[in-house]
C-alpha positions as CSV (number, residue, x, y, z in Angstrom):
1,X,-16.7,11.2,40.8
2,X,-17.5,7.8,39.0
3,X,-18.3,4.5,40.9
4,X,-17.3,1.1,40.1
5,X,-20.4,-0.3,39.2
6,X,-20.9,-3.1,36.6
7,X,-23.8,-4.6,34.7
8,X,-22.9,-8.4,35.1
9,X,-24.4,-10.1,38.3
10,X,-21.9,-10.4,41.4
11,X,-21.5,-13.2,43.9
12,X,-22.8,-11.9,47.7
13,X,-21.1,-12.4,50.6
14,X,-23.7,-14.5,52.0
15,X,-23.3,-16.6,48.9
16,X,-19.3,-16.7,49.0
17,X,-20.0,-17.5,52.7
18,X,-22.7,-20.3,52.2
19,X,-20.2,-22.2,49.8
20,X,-17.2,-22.0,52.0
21,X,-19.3,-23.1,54.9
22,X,-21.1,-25.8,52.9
23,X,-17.2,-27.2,51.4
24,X,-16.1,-27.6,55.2
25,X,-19.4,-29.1,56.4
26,X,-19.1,-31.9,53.4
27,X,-15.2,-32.5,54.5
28,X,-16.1,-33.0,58.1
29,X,-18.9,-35.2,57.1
30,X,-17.1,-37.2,55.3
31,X,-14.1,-37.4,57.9
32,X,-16.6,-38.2,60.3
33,X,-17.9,-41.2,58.5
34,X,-14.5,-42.5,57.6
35,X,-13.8,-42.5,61.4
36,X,-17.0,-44.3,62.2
37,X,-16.8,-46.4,59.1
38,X,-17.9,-50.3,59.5
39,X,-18.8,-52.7,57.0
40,X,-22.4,-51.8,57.0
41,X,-23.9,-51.1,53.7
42,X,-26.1,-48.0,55.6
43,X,-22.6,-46.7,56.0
44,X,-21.0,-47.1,52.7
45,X,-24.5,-45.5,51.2
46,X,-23.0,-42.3,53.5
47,X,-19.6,-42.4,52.1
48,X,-21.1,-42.5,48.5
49,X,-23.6,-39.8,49.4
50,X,-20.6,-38.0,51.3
51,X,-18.5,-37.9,48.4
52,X,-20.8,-36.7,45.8
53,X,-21.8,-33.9,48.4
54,X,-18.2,-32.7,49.0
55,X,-17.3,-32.9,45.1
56,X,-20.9,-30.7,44.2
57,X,-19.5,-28.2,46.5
58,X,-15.9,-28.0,45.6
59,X,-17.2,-27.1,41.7
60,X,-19.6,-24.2,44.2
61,X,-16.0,-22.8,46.1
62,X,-14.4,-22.9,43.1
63,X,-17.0,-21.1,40.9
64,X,-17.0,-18.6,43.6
65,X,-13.5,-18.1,44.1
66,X,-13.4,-17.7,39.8
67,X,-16.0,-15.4,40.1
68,X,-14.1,-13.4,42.4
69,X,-10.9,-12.9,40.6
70,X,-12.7,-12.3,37.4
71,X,-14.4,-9.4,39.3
72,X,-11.4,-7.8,40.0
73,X,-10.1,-8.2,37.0
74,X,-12.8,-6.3,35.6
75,X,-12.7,-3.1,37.6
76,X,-8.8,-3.1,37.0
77,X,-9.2,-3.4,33.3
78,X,-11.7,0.0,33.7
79,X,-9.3,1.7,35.5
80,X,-6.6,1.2,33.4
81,X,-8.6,1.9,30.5
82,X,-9.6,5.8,31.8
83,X,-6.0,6.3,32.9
84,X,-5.1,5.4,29.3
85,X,-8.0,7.8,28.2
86,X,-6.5,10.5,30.6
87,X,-2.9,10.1,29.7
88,X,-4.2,9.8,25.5
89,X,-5.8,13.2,25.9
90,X,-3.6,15.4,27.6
91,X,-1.2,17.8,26.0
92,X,1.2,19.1,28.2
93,X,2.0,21.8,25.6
94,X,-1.6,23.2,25.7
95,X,-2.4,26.7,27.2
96,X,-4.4,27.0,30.6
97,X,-5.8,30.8,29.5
């Protein structure tokens, strides 16, 4: 039986995980701030700060959810390419005995 393994390096779950969580701790952060905003310069350095840390980890989600799809795309590219193998190499005309 073969497996699906592949040479190139593969996201973890933890690591799909971590940049989820991470994108929706930025938003709320940032939400958060907005709500509490006053004219302060302390809180227009957080908003600034904010916003660079929920941009930093959209290019993460996004990397990961690439990553993903590209993944996927791998393994069905292999198994098309042994059923075309298969179906290239057998002769339905050819005797069992």
């Amino acid at each position: 039986m073969t497996s699906k393994t592949d040479s190139t390096a593969k996201n973890t779950t933890a690591f799909a995980a971590q940049a989820a969580i991470s994108f929706g701790a930025s938003l709320f952060a940032m939400l958060l701030a907005i709500y509490f905003m006053e004219a302060d310069a302390w809180i227009k350095g957080f908003l600034a700060l904010g916003t660079l840390y929920l941009t930093t980890s959209t290019f993460t989600l996004a990397k990961v959810v690439r990553d993903q799809q590209e993944d996927q795309r791998v393994f069905h590219r292999i198994d098309q390419a042994r059923v075309d193998k298969l179906l290239a190499e057998h002769d339905p005309f050819r005797s069992v005995s």
